[in-house]
BAZA-256084 format. One record per residue: x, y, z of N, C-alpha, C in turn; residue in one letter. Coordinates in steps of 0.001 Angstrom, whole numbers, m for minus. Layout:
# residues N
      nu      nv      nw     cau     cav     caw      cu      cv      cw aa
       X       Y       Z       X       Y       Z       X       Y       Z  A
...
END
This chain:
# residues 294
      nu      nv      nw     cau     cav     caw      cu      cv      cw aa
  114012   75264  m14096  113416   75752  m12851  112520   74656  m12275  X
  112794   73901  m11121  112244   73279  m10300  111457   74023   m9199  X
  109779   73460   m9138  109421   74110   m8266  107923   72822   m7506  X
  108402   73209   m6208  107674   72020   m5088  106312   72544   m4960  X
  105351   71316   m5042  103804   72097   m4520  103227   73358   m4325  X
  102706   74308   m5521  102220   74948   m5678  100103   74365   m5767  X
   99632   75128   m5226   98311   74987   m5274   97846   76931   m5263  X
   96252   76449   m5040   95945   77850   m5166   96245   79245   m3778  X
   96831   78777   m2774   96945   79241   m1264   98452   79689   m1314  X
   99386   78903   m1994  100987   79150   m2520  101211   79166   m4144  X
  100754   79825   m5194  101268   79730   m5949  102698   79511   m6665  X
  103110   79628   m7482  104646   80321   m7910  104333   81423   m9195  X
  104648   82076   m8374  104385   84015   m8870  105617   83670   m9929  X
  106788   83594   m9470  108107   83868  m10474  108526   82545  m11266  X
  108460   81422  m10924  109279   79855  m11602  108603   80448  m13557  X
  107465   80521  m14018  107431   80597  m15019  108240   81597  m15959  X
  108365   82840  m15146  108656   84261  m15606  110504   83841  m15691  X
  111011   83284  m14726  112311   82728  m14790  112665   82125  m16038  X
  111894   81193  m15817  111995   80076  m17228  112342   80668  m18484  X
  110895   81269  m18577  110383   82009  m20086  111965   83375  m20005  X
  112278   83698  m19103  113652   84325  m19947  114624   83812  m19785  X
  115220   83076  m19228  116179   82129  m19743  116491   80980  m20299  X
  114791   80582  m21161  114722   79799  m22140  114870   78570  m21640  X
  114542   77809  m20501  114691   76566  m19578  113485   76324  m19565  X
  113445   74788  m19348  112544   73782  m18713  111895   74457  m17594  X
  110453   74583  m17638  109943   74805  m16165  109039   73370  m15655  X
  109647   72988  m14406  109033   71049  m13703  108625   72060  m12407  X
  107069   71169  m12477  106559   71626  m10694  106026   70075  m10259  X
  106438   69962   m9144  105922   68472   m7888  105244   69051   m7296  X
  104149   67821   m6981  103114   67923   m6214  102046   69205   m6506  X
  101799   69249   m7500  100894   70593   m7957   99381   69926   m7639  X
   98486   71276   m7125   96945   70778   m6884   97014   71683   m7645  X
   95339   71769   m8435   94065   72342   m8863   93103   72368   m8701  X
   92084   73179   m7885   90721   72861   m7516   89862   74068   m8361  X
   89692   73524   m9245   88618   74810  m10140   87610   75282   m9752  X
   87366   74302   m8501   85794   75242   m7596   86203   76557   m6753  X
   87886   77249   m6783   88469   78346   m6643   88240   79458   m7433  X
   87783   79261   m8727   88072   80089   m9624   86895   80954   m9413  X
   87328   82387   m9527   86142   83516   m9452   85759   83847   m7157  X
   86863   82804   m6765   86199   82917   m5039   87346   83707   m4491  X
   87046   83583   m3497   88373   84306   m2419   90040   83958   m3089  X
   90082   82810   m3373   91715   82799   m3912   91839   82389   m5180  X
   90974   83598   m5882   91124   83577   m7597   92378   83904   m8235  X
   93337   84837   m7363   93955   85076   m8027   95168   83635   m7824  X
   95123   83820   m6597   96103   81931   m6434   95660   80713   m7688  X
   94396   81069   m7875   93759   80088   m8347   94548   80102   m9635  X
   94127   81882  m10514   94754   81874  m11728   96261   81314  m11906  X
   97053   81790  m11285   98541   81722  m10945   98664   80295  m10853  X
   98384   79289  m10662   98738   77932  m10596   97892   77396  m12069  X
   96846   78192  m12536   96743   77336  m14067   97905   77894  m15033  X
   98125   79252  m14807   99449   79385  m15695  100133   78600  m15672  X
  100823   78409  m14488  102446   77350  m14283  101909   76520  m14939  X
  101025   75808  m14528  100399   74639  m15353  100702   74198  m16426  X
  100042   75897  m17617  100242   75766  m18378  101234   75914  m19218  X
  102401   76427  m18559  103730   76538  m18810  104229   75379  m18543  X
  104368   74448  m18100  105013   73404  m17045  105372   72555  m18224  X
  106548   72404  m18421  107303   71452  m19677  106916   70061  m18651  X
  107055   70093  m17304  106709   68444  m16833  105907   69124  m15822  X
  105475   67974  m15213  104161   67958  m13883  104579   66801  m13133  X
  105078   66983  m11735  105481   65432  m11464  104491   65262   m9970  X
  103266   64101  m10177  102094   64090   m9830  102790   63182   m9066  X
  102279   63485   m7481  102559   62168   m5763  101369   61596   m5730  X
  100580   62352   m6087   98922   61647   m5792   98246   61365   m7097  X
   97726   60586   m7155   97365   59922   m8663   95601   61084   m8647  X
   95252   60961   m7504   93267   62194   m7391   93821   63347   m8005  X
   94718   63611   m8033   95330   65016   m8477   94832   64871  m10259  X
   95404   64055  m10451   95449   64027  m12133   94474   64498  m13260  X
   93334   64343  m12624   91974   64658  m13257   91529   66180  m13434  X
   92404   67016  m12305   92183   68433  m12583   93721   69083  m13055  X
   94349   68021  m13283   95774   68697  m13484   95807   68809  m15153  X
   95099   67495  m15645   95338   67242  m17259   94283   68279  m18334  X
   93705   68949  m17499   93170   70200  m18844   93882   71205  m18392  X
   94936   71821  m17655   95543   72660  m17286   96987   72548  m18015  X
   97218   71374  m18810   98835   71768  m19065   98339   71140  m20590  X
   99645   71207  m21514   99538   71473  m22985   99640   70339  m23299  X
   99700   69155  m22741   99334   67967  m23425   99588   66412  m22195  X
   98579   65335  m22483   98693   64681  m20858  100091   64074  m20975  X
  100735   64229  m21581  102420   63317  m21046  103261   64316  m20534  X
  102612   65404  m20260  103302   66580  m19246  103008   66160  m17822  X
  101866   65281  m17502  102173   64874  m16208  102371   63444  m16187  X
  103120   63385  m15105  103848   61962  m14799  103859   61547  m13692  X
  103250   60428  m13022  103254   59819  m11795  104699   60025  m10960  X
  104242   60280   m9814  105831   60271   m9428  105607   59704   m7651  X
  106183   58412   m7392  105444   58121   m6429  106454   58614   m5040  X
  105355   58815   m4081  106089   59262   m3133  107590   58558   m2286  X
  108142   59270   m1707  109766   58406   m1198  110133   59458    m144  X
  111284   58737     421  111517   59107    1446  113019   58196    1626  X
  113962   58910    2582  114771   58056    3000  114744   57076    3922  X
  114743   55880    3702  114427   54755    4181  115227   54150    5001  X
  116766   54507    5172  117825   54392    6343  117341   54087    7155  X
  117447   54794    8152  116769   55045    9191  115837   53816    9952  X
  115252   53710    9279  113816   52947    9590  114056   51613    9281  X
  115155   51290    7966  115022   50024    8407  116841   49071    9115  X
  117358   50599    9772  118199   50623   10723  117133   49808   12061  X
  116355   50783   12667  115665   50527   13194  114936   49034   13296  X
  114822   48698   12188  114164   47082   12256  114825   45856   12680  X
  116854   46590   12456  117505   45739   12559  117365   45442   14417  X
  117309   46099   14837  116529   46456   16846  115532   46467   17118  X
  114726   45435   16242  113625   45394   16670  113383   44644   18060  X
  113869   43051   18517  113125   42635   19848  114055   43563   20999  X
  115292   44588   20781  115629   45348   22065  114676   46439   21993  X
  114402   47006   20806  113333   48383   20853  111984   47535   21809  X
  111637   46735   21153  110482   46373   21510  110532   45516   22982  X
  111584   45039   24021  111254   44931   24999  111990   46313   25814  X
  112544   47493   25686  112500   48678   26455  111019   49087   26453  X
  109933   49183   25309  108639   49777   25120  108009   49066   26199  X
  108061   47540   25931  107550   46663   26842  107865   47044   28144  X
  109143   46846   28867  109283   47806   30076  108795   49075   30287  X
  108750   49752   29428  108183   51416   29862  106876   51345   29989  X
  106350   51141   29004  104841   51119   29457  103973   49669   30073  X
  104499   48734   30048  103616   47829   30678  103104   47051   29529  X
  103555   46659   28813  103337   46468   27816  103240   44440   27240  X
  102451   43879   27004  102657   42394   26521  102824   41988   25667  X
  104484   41280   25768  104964   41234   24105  104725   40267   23051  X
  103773   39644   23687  102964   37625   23294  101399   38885   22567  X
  100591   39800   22643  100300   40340   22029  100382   41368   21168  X
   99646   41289   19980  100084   42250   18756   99913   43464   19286  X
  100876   44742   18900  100975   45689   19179  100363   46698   17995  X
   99130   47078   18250   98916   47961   16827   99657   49867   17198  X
   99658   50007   15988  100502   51308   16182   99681   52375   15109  X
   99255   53492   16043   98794   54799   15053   99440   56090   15220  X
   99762   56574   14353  100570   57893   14548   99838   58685   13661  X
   99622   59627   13953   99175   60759   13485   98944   62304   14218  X
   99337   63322   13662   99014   64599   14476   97380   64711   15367  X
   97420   65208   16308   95881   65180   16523   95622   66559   16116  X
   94862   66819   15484   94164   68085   14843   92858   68193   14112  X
   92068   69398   14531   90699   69096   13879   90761   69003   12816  X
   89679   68378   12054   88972   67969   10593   89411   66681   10729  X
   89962   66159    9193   90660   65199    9067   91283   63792    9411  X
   92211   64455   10379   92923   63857   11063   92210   63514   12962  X
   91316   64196   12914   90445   63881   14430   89114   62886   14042  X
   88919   62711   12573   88088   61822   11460   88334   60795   11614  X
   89955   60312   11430   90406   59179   11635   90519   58253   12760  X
   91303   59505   13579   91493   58788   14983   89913   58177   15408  X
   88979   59069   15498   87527   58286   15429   86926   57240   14750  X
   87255   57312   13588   87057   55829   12875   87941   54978   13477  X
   89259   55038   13722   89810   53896   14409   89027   53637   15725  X
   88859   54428   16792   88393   53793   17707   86992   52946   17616  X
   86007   53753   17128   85360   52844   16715   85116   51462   15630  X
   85995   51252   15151   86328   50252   14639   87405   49242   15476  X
   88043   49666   16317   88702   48760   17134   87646   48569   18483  X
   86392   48954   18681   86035   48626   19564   84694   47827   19096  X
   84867   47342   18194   84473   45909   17473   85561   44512   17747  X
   86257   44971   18025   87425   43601   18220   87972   44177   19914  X
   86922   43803   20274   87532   44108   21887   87840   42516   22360  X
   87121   41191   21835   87485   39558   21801   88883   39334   21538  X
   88760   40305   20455   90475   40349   20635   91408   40740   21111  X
   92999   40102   21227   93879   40250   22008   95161   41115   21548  X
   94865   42592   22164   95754   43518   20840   96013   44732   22153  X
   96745   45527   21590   97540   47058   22631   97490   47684   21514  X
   96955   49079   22029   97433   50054   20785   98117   51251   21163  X
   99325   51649   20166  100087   52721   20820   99721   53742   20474  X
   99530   54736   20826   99336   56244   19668  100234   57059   19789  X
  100811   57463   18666  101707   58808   18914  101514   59397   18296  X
  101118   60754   18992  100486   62208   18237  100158   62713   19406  X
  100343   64432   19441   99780   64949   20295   99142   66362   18999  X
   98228   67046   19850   98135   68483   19221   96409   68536   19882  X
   95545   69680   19571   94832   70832   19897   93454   69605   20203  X
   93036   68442   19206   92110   67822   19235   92350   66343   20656  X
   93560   66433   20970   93520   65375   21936   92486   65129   23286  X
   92380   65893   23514   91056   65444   24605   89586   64808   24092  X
   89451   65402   22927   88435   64535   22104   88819   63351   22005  X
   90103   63023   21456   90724   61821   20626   90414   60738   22383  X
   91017   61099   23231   91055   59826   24456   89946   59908   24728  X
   88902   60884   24368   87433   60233   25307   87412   59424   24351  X
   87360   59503   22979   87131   58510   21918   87980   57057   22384  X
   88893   57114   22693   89515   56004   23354   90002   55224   24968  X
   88802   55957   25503   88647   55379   26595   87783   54288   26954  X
   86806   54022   25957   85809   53172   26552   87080   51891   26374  X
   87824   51941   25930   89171   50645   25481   90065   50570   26229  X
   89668   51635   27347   90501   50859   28654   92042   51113   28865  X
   93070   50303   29049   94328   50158   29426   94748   49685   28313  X
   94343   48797   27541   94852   48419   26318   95498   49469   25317  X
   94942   50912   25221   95440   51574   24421   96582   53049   24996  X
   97659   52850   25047   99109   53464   25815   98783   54586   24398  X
   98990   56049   25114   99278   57514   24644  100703   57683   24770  X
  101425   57720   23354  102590   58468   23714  103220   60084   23568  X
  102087   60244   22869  101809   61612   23062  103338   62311   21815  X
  103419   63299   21734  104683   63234   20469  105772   62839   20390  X
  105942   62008   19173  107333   61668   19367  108517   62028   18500  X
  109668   61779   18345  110553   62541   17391  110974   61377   15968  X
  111644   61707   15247  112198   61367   14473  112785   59776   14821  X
  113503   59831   15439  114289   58553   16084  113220   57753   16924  X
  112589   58555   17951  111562   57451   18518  110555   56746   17544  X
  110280   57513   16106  109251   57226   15674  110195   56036   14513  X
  110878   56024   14487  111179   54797   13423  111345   53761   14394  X
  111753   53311   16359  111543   52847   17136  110099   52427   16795  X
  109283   53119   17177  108112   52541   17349  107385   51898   16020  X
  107573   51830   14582  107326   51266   13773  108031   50135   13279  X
  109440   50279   14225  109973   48915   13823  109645   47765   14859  X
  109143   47967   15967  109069   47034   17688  107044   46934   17410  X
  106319   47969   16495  104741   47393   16050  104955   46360   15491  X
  103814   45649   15341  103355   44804   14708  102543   45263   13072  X
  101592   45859   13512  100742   45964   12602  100467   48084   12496  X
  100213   48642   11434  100275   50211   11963   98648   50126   10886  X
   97926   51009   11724   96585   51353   10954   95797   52678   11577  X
   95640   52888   10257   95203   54278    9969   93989   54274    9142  X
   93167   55077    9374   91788   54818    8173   92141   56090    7279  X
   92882   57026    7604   93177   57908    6359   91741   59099    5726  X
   91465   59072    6005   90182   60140    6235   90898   61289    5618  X
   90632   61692    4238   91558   62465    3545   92521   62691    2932  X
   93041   61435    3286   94599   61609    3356   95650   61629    1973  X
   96028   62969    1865   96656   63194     594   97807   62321      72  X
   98782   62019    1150  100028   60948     874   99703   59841    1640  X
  100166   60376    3258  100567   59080    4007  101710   59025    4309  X
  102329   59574    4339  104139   59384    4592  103975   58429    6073  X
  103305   58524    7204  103448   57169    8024  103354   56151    7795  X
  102517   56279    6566  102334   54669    6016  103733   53776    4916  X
  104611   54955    4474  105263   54594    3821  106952   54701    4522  X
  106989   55314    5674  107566   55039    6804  107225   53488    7481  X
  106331   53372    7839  106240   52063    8684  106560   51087    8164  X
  105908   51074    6541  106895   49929    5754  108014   49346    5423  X
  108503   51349    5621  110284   51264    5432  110658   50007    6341  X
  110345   50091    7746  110814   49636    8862  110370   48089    8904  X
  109313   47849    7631  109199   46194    7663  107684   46618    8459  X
  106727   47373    8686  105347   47056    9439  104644   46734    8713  X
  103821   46131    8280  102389   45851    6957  101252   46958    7866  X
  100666   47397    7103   99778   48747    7412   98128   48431    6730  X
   97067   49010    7560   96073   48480    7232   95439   50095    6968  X
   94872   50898    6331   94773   52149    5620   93503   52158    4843  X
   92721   53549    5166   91656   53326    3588   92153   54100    2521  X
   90946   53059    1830   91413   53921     476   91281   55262     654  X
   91847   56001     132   92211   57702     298   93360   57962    m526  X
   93383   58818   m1135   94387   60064   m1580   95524   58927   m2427  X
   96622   59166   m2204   97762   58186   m2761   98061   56781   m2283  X
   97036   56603   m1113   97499   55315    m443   97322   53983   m1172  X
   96676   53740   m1966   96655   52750   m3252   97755   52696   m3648  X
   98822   53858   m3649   99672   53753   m4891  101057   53734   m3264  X
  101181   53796   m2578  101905   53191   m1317  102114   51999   m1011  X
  100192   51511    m616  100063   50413    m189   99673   49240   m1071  X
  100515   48250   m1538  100045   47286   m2440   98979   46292   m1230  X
   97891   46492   m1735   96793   45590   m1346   97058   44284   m1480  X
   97196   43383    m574   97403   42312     m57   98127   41537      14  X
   99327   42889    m688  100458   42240    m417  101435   42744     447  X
  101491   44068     355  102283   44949    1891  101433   45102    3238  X
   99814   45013    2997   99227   45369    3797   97630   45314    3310  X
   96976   45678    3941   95033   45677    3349   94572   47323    3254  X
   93880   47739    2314   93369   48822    1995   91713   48708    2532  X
   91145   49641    3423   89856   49184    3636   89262   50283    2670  X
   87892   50192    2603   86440   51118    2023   86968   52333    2324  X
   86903   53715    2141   86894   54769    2302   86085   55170    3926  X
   86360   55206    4533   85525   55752    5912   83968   54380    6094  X
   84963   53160    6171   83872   52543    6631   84077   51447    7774  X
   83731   52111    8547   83982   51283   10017   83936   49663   10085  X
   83194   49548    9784   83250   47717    9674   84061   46940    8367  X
   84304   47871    7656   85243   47009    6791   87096   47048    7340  X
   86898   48160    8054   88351   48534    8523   88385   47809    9693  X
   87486   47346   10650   87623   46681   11657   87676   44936   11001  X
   87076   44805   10074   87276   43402    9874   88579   43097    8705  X
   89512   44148    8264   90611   43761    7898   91825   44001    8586  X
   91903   44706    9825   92553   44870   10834   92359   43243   11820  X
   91171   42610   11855   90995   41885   12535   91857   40312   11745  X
   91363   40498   10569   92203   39285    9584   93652   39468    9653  X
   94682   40410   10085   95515   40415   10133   96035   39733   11276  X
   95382   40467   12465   95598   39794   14062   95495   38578   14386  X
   94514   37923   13569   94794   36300   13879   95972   35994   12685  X
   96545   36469   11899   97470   35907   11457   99175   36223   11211  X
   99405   36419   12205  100861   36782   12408  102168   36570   11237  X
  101696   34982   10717  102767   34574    9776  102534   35579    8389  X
  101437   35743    7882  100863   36800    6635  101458   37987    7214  X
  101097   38593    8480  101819   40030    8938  103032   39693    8343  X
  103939   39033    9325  105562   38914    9144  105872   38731    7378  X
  105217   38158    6523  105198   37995    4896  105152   39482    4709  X
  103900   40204    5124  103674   41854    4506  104787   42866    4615  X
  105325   42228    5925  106456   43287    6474  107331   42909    5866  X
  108168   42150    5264  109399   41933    4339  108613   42231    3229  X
  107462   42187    1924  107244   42713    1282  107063   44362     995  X
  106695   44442    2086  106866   46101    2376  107988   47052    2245  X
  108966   46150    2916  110336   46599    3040  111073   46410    1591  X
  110926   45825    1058  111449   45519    m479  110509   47068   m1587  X
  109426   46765   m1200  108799   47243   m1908  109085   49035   m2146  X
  109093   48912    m835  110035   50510    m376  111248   50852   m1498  X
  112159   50066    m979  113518   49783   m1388  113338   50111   m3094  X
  112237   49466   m3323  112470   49235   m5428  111815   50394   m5572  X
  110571   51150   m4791  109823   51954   m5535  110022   53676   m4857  X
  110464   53059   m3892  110249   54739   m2472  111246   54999   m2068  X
  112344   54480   m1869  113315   54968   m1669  114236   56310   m1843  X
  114883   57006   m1679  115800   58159   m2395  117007   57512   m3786  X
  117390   56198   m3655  117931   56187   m4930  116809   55905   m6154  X
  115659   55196   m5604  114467   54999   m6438  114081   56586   m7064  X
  113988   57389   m6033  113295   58876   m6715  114597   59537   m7082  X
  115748   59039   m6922  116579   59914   m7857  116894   59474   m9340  X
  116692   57922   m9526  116735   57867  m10781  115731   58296  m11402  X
  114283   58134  m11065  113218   58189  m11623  113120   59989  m12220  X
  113810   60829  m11512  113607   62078  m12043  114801   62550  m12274  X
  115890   61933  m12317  117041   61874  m13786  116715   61474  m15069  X
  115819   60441  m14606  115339   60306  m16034  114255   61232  m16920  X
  113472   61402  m16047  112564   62635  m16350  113068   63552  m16993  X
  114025   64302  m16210  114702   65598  m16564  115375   65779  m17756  X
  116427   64631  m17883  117037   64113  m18998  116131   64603  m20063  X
  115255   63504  m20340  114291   63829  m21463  114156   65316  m21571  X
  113526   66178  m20735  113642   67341  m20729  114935   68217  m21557  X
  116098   67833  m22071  117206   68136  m22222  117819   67005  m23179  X
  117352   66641  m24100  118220   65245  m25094  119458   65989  m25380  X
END
């Protein structure tokens, strides 16, 4: 019995009860634990995910912060196992193969100058979190206003009118594309230059491990799994956790150096390929399972 991200808000009521009578392996991905639940409003969610837990013949952990409340919950620590995040990578680095036609249609549509670096942020706009970030970016890019840069955004949702006052004092330089789809969005990470995000929370990152697909080097804070995405200084730069001037001055070391970008972005793209990929996560949990079953 395979079962996807359970925390205390979605448990799995039945994967154990399955198991335990038909004598099978029970594996859960992406499992949280927050023990400051226990005894509150979602005690009983709460209980229900230390069981599985503790039933769980494997644990296959995306986020490495997870680990620390996952390993007194199951029957011994080689029940959980790193399992790093992936994605199908087609796509995106289809997309790279079009990069200077993607990137002079953008240039035509919006007005766009293709002799400057194009930074690229995508993210939903929505309160907490994710309206955290978009604010740390602006204020951190409006430390490098000397510099010579466009930034695209794509995201729309409920916090956007906050998000552009936040990015208005920056003028024309920064183009709203407001949401985009599937196909536009591997477009626009393959025709960027550089994609940065400060990550304010951020449990995975899947844009960040998207943009790489496509060959972008990504500038990100430390947060959540992005360590284990982003190889520091070599796919891209990891800044301080929510600290404005360190994220503006490793965003800025990138922009004067184009040839290191173009290095990050073929490391990125490899890096994908060996570690994130879908044939990468299908061997990696054939093998898993296997064991599960000698």
């Amino acid at each position: 019995w395979f079962t996807y991200h359970l925390y205390h808000k979605a448990p799995d009521w039945i994967g154990p009860i399955v198991a335990d009578a038909l004598g099978i392996p029970y594996v859960v991905a992406e499992a949280s634990f927050a023990p400051k639940q226990q005894g509150g409003k979602w005690a009983a969610g709460h209980d229900a995910v230390a069981a599985a837990l503790a039933r769980a013949d494997l644990v296959l952990s995306l986020n490495d912060d997870d680990r620390a409340c996952l390993l007194p919950c199951v029957q011994s620590p080689e029940r959980v196992q790193s399992f790093p995040p992936f994605l199908d990578a087609a796509p995106y680095q289809a997309a790279r193969q079009a990069r200077e036609s993607l990137r002079a249609r953008l240039a035509a549509r919006h007005g766009l100058n293709q002799s400057a670096p194009w930074l690229l942020a995508a993210a939903m706009m929505r309160e907490g979190d994710k309206l955290a970030s978009y604010l740390l970016l602006a204020a951190s890019l409006s430390r490098l206003q000397s510099r010579d840069w466009q930034l695209l955004i794509a995201g729309d949702g409920p916090a956007a009118p906050e998000i552009r006052r936040a990015f208005a004092p920056l003028g024309r330089r920064v183009i709203s594309l407001g949401q985009c789809d599937a196909d536009e969005m591997a477009g626009l990470y393959a025709a960027a230059d550089l994609l940065v995000w400060p990550a304010i929370r951020e449990a995975i990152g899947m844009s960040l491990l998207e943009a790489q697909s496509a060959g972008l080097p990504v500038v990100a804070g430390r947060s959540g799994a992005v360590p284990q995405i982003i190889a520091d200084g070599e796919t891209g730069l990891v800044a301080a956790y929510g600290d404005e001037a360190d994220f503006a001055r490793r965003t800025e070391a990138l922009l004067a150096d184009p040839e290191r970008r173009i290095r990050m972005g073929q490391a990125a793209m490899g890096r994908v390929q060996q570690h994130h990929d879908l044939p990468a996560a299908a061997r990696r949990l054939g093998v898993a399972l296997e064991r599960l079953n000698p």
